[in-house]
C-alpha positions as CSV (number, residue, x, y, z in Angstrom):
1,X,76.5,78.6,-2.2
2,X,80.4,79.1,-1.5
3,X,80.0,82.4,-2.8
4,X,77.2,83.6,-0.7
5,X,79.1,82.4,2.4
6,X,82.2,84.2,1.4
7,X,80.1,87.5,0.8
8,X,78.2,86.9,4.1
9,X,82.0,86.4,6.1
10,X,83.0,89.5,4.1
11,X,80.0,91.8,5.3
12,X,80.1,90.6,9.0
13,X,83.8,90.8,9.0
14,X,83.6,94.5,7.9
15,X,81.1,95.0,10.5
16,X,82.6,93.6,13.4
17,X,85.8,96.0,12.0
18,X,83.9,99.4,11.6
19,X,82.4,98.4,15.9
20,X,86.5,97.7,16.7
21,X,87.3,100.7,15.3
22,X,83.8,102.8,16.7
23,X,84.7,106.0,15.0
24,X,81.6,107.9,16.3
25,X,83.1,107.6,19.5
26,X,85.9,110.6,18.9
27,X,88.1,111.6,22.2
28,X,86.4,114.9,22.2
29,X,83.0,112.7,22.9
30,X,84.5,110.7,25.0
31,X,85.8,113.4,27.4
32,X,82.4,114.9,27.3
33,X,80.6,112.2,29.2
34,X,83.1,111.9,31.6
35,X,82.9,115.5,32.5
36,X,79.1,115.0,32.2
37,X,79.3,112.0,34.8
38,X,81.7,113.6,37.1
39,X,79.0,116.7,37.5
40,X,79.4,119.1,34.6
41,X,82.2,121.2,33.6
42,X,81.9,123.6,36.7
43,X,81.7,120.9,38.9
44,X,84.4,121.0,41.9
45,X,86.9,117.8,41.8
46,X,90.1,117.3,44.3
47,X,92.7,116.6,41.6
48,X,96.7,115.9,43.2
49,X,95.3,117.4,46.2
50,X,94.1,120.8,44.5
51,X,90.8,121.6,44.3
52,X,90.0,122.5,41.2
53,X,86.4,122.5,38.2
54,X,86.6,119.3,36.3
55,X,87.0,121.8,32.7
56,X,90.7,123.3,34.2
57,X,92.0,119.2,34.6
58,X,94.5,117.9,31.8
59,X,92.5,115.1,30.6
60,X,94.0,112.2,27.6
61,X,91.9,109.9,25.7
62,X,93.0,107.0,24.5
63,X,91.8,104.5,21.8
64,X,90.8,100.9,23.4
65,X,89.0,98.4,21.1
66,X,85.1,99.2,20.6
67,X,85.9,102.5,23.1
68,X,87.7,105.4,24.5
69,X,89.5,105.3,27.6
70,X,89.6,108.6,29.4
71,X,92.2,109.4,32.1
72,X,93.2,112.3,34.1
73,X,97.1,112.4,33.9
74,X,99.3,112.3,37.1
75,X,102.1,113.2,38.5
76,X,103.6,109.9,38.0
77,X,103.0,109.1,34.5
C-alpha cells in the first residue's frame, strides 16, 4: 500500500512538472498566436508611435510557469 502511494505521488508529481515546464509551448509558438491574434503578420499596428506590420516589431518571449509571455519591447526597458 505505501508503495503504491509513493509511485502514485511520483507519477502525478512528474506530471504536474512536465505542465510547469509546458515544453510544447516554444517562444517561436508563442509569438505566432500573438501575431495571429493581433491580425496576421501583414497586419498594420501603431508601435512607439510608428506605424508599422506586426512581422517588422521586435518581439521577446519569455518563460512564465505553465506559459509563455510575449511582449513587444519599449523604449523604456
Amino acid at each position: 500500500m505505501r508503495r503504491t502511494a509513493i509511485a502514485v505521488t511520483a507519477v502525478v508529481g512528474v506530471a504536474f512538472l512536465l505542465l510547469l515546464w509546458a515544453p510544447w509551448i516554444t517562444d517561436e509558438f508563442a509569438i505566432g498566436r500573438v501575431v495571429d491574434k493581433l491580425g496576421g503578420p501583414e497586419a498594420r499596428f501603431n508601435y512607439l508611435g510608428e506605424d508599422m506590420t506586426v512581422k517588422d516589431i521586435p518581439k521577446q518571449a519569455a518563460w512564465l510557469p505553465f506559459c509563455r509571455f510575449v511582449t513587444f519591447p519599449g523604449e523604456a526597458g
